[in-house]
FIVEX-740877 format. One record per residue: residue number from 1; residue in three letters; x negated, z, y of N, C-alpha, C in turn. Coordinates in steps of 0.02 Angstrom, whole numbers, plus 50000, padded with zeros to 5 digits. Layout:
! residues N
 num residuo   n.X   n.Z   n.Y  ca.X  ca.Z  ca.Y   c.X   c.Z   c.Y
 NUM     ala     X     Z     Y     X     Z     Y     X     Z     Y
...
//
This chain:
! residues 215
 num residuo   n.X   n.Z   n.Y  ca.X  ca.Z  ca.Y   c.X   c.Z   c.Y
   1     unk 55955 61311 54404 55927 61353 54457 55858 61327 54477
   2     unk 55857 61319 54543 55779 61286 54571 55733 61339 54553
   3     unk 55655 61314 54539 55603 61379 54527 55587 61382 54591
   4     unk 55568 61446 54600 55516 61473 54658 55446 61481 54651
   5     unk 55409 61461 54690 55320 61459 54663 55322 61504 54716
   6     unk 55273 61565 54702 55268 61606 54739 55179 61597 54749
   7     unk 55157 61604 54817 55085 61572 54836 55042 61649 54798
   8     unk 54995 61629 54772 54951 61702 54760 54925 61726 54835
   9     unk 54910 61704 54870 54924 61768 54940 54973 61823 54942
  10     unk 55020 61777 54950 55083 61809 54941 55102 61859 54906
  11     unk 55095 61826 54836 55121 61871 54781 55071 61933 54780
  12     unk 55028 61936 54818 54955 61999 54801 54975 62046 54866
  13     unk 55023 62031 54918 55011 62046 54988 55091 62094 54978
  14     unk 55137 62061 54939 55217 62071 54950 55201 62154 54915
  15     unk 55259 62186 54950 55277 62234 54908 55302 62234 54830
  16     unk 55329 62183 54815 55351 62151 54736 55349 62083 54726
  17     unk 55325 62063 54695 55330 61995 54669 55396 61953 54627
  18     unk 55412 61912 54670 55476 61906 54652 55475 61835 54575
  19     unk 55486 61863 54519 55474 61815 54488 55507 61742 54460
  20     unk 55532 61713 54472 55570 61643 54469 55589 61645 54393
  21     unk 55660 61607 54403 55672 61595 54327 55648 61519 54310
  22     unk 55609 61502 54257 55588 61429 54259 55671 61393 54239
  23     unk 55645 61334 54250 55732 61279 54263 55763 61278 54184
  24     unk 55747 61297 54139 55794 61314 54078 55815 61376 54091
  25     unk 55810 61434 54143 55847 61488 54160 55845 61529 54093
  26     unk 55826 61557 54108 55795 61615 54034 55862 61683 54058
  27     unk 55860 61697 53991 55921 61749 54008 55883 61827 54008
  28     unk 55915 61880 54055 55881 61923 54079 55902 61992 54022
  29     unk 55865 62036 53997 55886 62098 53967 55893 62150 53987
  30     unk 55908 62213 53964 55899 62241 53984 55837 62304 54004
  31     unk 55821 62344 54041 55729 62367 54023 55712 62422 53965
  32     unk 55792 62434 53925 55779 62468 53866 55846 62444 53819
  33     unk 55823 62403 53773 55888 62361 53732 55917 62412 53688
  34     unk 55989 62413 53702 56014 62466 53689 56070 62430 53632
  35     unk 56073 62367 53625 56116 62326 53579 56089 62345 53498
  36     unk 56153 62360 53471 56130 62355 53379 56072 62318 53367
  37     unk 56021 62327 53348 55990 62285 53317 55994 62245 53240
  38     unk 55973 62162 53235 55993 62139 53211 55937 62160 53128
  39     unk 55945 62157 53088 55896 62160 53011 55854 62084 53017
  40     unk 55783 62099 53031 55742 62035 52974 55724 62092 52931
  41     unk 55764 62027 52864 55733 62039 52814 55635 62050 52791
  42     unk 55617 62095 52775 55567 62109 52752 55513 62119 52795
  43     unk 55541 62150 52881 55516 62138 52905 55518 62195 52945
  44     unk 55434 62255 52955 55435 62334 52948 55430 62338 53014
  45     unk 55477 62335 53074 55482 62358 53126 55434 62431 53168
  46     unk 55460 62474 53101 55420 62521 53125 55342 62533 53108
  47     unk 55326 62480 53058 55265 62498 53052 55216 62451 53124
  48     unk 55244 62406 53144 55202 62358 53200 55218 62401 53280
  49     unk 55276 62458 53270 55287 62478 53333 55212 62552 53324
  50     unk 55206 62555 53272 55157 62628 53264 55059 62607 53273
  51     unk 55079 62531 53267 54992 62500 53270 55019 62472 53335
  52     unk 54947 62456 53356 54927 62413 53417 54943 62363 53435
  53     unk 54981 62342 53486 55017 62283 53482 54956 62224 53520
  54     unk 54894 62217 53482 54862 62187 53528 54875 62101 53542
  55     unk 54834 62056 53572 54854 62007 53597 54896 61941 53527
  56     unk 54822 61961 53479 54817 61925 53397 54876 61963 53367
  57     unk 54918 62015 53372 54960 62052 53341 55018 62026 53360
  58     unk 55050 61991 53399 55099 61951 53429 55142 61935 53362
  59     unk 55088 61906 53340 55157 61838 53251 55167 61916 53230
  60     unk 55162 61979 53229 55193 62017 53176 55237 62032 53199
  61     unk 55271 62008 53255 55347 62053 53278 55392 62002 53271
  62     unk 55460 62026 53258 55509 61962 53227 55529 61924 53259
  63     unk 55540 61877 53237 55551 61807 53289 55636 61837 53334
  64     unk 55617 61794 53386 55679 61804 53449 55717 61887 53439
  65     unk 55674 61926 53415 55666 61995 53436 55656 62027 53516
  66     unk 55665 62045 53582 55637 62045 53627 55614 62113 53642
  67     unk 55548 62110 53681 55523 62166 53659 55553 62193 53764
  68     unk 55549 62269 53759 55573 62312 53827 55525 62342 53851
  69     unk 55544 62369 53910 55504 62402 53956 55557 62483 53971
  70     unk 55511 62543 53955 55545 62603 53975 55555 62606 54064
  71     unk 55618 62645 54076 55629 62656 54133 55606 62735 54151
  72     unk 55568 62757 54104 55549 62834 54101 55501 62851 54184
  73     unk 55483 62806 54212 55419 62810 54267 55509 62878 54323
  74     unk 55554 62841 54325 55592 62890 54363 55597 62966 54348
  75     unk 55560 62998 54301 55570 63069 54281 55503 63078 54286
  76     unk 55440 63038 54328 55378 63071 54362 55385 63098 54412
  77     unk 55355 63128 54411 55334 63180 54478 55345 63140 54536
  78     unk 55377 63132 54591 55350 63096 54658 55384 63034 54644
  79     unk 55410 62998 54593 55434 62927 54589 55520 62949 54598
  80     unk 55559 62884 54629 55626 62885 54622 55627 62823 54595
  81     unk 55700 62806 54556 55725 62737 54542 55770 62715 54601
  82     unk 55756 62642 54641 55810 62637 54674 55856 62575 54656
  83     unk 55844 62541 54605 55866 62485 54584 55849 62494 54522
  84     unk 55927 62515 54479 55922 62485 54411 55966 62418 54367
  85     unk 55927 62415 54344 55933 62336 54284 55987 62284 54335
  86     unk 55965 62262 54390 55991 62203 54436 55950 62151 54396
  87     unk 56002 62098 54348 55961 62038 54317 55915 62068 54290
  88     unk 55905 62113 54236 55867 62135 54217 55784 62188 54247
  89     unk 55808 62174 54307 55742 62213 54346 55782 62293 54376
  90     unk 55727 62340 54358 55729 62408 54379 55664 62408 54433
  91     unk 55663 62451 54479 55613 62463 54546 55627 62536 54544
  92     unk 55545 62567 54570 55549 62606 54580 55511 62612 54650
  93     unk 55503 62704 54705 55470 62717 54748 55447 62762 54758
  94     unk 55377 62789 54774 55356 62866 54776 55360 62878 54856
  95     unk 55312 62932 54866 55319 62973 54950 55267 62930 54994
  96     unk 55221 62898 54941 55141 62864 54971 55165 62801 54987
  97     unk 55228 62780 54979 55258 62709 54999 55235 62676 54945
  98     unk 55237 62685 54886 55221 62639 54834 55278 62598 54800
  99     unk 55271 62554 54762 55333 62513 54754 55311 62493 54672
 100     unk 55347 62492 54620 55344 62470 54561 55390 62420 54548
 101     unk 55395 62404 54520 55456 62335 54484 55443 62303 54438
 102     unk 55486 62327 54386 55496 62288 54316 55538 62244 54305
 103     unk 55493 62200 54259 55571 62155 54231 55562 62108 54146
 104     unk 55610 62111 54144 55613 62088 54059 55662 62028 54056
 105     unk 55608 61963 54031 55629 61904 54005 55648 61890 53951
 106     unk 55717 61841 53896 55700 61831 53861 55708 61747 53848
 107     unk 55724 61717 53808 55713 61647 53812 55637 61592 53839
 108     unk 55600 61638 53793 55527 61620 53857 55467 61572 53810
 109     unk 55505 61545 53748 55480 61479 53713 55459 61451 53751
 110     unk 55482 61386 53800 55447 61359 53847 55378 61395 53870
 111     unk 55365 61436 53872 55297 61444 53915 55263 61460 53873
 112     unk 55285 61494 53785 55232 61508 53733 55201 61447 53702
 113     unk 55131 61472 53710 55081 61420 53659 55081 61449 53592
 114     unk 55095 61421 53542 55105 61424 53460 55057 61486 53455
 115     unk 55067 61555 53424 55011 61576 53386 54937 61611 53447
 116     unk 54995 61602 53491 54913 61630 53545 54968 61679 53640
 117     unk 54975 61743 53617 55015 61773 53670 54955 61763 53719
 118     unk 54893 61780 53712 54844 61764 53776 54867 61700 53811
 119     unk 54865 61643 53784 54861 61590 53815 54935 61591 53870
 120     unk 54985 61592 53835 55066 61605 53855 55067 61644 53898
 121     unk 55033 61724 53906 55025 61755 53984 54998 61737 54028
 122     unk 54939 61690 54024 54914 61666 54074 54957 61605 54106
 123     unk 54965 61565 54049 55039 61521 54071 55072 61538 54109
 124     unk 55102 61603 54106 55155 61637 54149 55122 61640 54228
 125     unk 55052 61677 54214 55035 61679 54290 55028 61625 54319
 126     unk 55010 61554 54299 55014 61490 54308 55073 61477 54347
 127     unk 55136 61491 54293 55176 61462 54294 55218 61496 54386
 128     unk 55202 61554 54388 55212 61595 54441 55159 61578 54517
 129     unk 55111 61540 54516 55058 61512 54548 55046 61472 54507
 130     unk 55016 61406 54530 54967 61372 54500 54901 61375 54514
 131     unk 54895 61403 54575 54820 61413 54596 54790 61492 54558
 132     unk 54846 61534 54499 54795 61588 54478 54766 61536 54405
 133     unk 54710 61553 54411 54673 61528 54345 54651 61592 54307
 134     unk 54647 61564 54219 54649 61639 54203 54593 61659 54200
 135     unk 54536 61636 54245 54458 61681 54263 54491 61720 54296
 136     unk 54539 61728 54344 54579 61782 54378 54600 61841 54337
 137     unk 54611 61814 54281 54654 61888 54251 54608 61917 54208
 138     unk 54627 61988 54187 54577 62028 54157 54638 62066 54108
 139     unk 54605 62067 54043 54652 62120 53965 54641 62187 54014
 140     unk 54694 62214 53991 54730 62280 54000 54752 62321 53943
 141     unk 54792 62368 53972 54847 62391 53931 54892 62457 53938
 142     unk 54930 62438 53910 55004 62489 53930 55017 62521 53869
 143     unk 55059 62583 53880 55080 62613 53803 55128 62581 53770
 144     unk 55126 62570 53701 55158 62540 53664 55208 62593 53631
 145     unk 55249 62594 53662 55294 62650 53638 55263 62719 53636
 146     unk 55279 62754 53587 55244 62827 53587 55261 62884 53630
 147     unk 55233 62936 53610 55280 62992 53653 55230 63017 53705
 148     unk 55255 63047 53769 55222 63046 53833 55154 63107 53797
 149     unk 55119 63101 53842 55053 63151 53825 54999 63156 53766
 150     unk 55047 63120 53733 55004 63126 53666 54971 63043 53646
 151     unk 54911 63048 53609 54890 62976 53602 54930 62939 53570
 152     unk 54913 62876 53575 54976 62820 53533 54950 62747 53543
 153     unk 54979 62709 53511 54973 62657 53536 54963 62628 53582
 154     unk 54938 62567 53605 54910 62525 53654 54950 62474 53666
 155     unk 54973 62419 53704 54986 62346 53694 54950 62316 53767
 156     unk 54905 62244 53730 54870 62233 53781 54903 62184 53825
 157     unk 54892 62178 53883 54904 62143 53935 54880 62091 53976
 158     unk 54870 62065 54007 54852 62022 54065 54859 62063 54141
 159     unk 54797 62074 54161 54826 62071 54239 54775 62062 54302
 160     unk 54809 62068 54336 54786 62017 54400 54812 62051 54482
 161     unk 54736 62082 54495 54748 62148 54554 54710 62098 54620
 162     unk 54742 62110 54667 54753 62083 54738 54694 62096 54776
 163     unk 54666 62043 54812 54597 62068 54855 54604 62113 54905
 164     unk 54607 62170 54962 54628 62211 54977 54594 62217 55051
 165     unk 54619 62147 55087 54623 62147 55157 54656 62203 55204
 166     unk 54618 62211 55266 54630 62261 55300 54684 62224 55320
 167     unk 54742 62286 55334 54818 62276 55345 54884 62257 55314
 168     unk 54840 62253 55217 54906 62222 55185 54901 62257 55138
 169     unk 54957 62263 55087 54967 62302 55036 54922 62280 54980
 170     unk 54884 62334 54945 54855 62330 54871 54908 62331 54811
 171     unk 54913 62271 54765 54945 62245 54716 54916 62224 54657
 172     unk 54937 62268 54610 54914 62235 54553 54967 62217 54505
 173     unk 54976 62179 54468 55036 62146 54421 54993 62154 54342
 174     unk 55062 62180 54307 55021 62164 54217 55076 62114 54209
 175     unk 55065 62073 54127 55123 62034 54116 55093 62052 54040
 176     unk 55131 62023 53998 55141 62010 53940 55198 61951 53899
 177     unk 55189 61899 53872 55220 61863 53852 55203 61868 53773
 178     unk 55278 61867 53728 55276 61876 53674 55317 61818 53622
 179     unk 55245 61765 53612 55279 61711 53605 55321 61708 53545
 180     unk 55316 61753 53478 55344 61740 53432 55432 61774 53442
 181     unk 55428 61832 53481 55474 61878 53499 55537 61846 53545
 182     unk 55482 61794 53579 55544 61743 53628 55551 61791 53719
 183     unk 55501 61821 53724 55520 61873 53799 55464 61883 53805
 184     unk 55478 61923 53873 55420 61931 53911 55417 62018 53957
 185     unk 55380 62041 53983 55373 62088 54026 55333 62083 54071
 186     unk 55334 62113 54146 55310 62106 54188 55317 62160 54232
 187     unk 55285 62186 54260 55240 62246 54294 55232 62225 54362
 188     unk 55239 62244 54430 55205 62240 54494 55202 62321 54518
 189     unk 55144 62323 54542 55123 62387 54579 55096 62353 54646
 190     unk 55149 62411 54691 55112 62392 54770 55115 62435 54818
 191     unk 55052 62464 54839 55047 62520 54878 55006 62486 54946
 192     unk 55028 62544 54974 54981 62524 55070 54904 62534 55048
 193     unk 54883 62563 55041 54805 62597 55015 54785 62569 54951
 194     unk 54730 62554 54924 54696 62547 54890 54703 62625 54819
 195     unk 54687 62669 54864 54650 62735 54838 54751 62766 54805
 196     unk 54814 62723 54823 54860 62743 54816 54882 62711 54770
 197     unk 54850 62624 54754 54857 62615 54699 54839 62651 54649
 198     unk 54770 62656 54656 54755 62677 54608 54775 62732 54547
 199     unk 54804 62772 54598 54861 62826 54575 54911 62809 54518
 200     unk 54946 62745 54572 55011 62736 54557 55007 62683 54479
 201     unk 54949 62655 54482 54929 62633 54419 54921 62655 54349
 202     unk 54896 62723 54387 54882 62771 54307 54963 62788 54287
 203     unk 55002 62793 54341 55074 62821 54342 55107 62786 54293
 204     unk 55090 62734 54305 55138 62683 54262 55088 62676 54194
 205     unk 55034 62655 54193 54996 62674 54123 55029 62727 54086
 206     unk 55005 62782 54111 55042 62841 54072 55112 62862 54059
 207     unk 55176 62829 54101 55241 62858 54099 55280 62784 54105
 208     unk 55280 62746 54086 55296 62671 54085 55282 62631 54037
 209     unk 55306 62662 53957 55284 62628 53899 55341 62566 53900
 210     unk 55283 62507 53876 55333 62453 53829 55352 62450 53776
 211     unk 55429 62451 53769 55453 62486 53715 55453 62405 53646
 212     unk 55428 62440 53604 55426 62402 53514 55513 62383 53514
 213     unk 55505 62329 53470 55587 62314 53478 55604 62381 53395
 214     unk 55660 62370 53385 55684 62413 53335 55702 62393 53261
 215     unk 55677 62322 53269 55712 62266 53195 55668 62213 53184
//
């Protein structure tokens, strides 16, 4: 499959960012893995899903484990789902014309640097542009599993929000690449307004956890 380089104009301007499969074609999951999970040995699933999955926390999750993305943002207030798990991507839309879209990679060795998920997300945005450099991107973070309302876990992110020319949509994208895990996640938010992202940002912060794998 040919890659698509998507221009960072573009990708900051579009309602979704459409993300390319690189030419080893990575196979797509689903946005909440619902398959048996497999046993590593000696290896406490639930204790790394209950701590912080921060950037240095990466080697504790089991190898070619892939980690998910909840589809829970459809049971907010004001959001609908209109596309679920096509190649692994779910989309959502509120009343303010806002647009979300997830998607979950796995096979994503090629773009991990040994021992360093920072470096490997920025890779990704690279790899998705070459002109974003990662002075562009800024740590984040999303809920790491956990139950809605109540505090919990963190997992940090990468992301990279759109300059916000009169007449084009405000976009911001998170990603996460999980090099030991073998996958990836990825986030686009894109609203007409600025002041609608901003909204729609907390939306997905708060009701759009990335889900801990289970093994």
């Amino acid at each position: 499959m040919a890659a698509v380089v998507v221009s960072v104009g573009a990708a900051l301007a579009a309602c979704s960012v459409n993300v390319p499969d690189p030419a080893f074609a990575p196979a797509t999951t689903t946005s909440t893995p619902i398959a048996t999970p497999s046993i590593t040995p000696g290896h406490d699933a639930e204790a790394v899903a209950a701590r912080d999955m921060t950037m240095g926390a990466g080697e504790t999750l089991a190898a070619g484990v892939p980690v998910g993305i909840s589809d829970s943002l459809k049971e907010a207030e004001g959001w609908k789902q209109v596309r679920q798990n096509v190649q692994g991507e779910n989309r959502y839309t509120n009343g303010s014309g806002c647009t979300v879209t997830t998607r979950v990679r796995t096979n994503q060795g090629p773009l991990a640097v040994s021992g360093d998920d920072k470096a490997s997300t920025a890779a990704l945005f690279q790899y998705l542009d070459p002109s974003i450099l990662p002075e562009y991107l800024r740590m984040d973070t999303l809920r790491w599993g956990g139950e809605e309302g109540k505090p919990g876990p963190r997992v940090e992110v990468l992301s990279l929000e759109g300059t916000k020319h009169a007449g084009s949509k405000a976009t911001a994208i998170f990603a996460r690449v999980f090099g030991k895990a073998g996958s990836s996640i990825y986030v686009s938010v894109s609203c007409p307004k600025p002041s609608d992202l901003d909204k729609a940002r907390q939306d997905v912060i708060s009701r759009l956890p990335v889900v801990p794998p289970t093994s």
